[in-house]
C-alpha positions, -999 to +999 in steps of 0.1 A: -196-343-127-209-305-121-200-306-085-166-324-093-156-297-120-168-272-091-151-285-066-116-283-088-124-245-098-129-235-064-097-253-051-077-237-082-090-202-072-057-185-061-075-150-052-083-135-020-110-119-025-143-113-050-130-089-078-090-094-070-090-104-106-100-076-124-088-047-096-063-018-101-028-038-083-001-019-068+025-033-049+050-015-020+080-024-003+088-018+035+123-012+034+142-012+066+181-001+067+206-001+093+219+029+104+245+031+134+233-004+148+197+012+149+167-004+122+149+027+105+122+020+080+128+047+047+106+065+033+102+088+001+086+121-006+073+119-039+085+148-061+068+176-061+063+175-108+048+145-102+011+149-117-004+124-088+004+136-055+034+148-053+051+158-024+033+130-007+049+100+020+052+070+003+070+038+005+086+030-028+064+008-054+040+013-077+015-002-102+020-042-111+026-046-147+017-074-164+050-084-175+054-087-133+057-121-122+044-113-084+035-086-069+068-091-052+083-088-083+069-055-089+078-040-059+117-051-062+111-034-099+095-003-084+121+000-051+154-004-082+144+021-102+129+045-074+161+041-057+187+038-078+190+003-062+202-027-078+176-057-067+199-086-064+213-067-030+175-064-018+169-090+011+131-099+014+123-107+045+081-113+039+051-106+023+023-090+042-011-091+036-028-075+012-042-038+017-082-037+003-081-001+000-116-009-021-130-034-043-111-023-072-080-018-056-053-037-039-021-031-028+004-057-016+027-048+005+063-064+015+096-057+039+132-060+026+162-048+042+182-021+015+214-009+018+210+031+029+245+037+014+239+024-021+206+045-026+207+073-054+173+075-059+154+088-089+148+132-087+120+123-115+101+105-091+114+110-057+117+145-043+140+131-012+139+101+013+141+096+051+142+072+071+122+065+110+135+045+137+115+015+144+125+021+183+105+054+174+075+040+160+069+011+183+068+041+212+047+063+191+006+065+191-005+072+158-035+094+162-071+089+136-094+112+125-125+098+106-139+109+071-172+101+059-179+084+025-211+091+006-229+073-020-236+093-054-253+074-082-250+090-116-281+104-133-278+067-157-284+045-123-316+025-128-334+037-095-369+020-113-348-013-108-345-011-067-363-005-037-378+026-029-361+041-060-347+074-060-352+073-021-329+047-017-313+048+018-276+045+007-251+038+041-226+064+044-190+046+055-167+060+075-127+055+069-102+060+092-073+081+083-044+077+107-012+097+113+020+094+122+039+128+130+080+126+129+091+159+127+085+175+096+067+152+085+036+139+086+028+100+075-011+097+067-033+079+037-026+046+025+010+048+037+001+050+075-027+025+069+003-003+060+026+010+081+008+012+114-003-031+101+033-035+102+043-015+131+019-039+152+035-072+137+067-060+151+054-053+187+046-093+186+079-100+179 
C-alpha cells in the first residue's frame, strides 16, 4: 500500500525541479515582430523611475500571480499591459524551458509573434522598446565574462552542527554573464542568458 500511494505521488508530481513549488516565478515572453519582411525579436528598456533596475534590457513579463493560470498566462498578462497590447492578437508559438536562475527562482520563458504597429507601451514601466534582427543575432557571438559567487553564512548559522565548523570549506561558483552588444545597447543578465537559449534553438531550425 506505501509503495502504491508512493508510486501515485511521484507520478502526480507536475514540477521540474526540488523547490519549484515554493520558488519566487516569473514568467517572460520572446516576442518576435515583422518588420519589412525581416523577423526582429523586441525588446524593452525598463524605465528609468522604476525602483528595480530601471533602465535595464528586458523582455516584457513579470512576476506570476496566483490568480495566473500558467506561467503562459502570466506572461500574455505581463506583455498586454507592458505593451499596450491586447492578448487575443498575441500568437504563441512555444514554451521554452524553464530558466533556474537559483533554487528559489524560476523564470519561464515563451515566444509569440506581436503586432509592432499595435504597441503603445506603458511610460510607467517601459522607458522605450527596440527591436534586433534575428538575421543579426544568429551572425553575432555573444561574448562571457565570469563572476564569482561566494558563500556567507550569517552569524545565526549553526557551524557546531557541521564539519570542521567555522572552517567549513564553502565552494565558490562561478556564473557566466553573457553579452550581446547592438548598438547602443547592451543585452546582459538574465535577459542574454534566455535569449542566447533561444538564439541557439533557432540556428537548429
Amino acid at each position: 500500500m506505501f509503495l502504491e500511494k508512493l508510486k501515485n505521488q511521484i507520478q502526480q508530481n507536475k514540477f521540474h525541479f526540488i523547490g519549484e513549488e515554493t520558488a519566487f516565478k516569473s514568467a517572460v515572453l520572446i516576442p518576435l515582430v515583422e518588420i519589412e519582411n525581416e523577423w526582429h525579436i523586441l525588446f524593452e528598456v525598463r524605465s528609468f523611475t522604476l525602483r528595480k533596475q530601471p533602465g535595464d534590457i528586458s523582455f516584457p513579463g513579470g512576476k506570476i500571480d496566483d490568480t495566473d493560470s500558467s506561467p503562459l498566462a502570466a506572461a500574455l498578462r505581463e506583455t498586454s499591459e507592458e505593451l499596450g497590447i491586447n492578448p487575443k492578437t498575441i500568437n504563441v508559438i512555444g514554451e521554452l524551458s524553464p530558466y533556474i536562475a537559483s533554487p528559489s527562482f524560476v523564470v519561464y520563458p515563451s515566444v509569440a509573434t506581436l503586432d509592432y504597429h499595435q504597441l503603445s507601451f506603458n511610460k510607467d514601466e517601459v522607458e522605450e522598446v527596440f527591436t534586433v534582427p534575428v538575421k543579426w543575432l544568429l551572425q553575432y557571438e555573444p561574448y562571457m565574462h565570469s563572476v564569482s559567487v561566494e558563500i556567507a553564512p550569517k552569524a545565526d548559522f549553526p557551524f557546531e552542527k557541521i564539519m570542521n565548523g567555522a572552517n567549513y570549506q564553502w565552494r565558490t561558483r562561478s556564473i557566466e554573464e553573457w553579452f550581446f552588444d547592438y548598438g547602443k545597447y547592451t543585452i546582459w543578465g538574465l535577459t542574454a542568458r534566455i535569449l542566447k537559449h533561444f538564439v541557439e534553438q533557432l540556428k537548429k531550425l
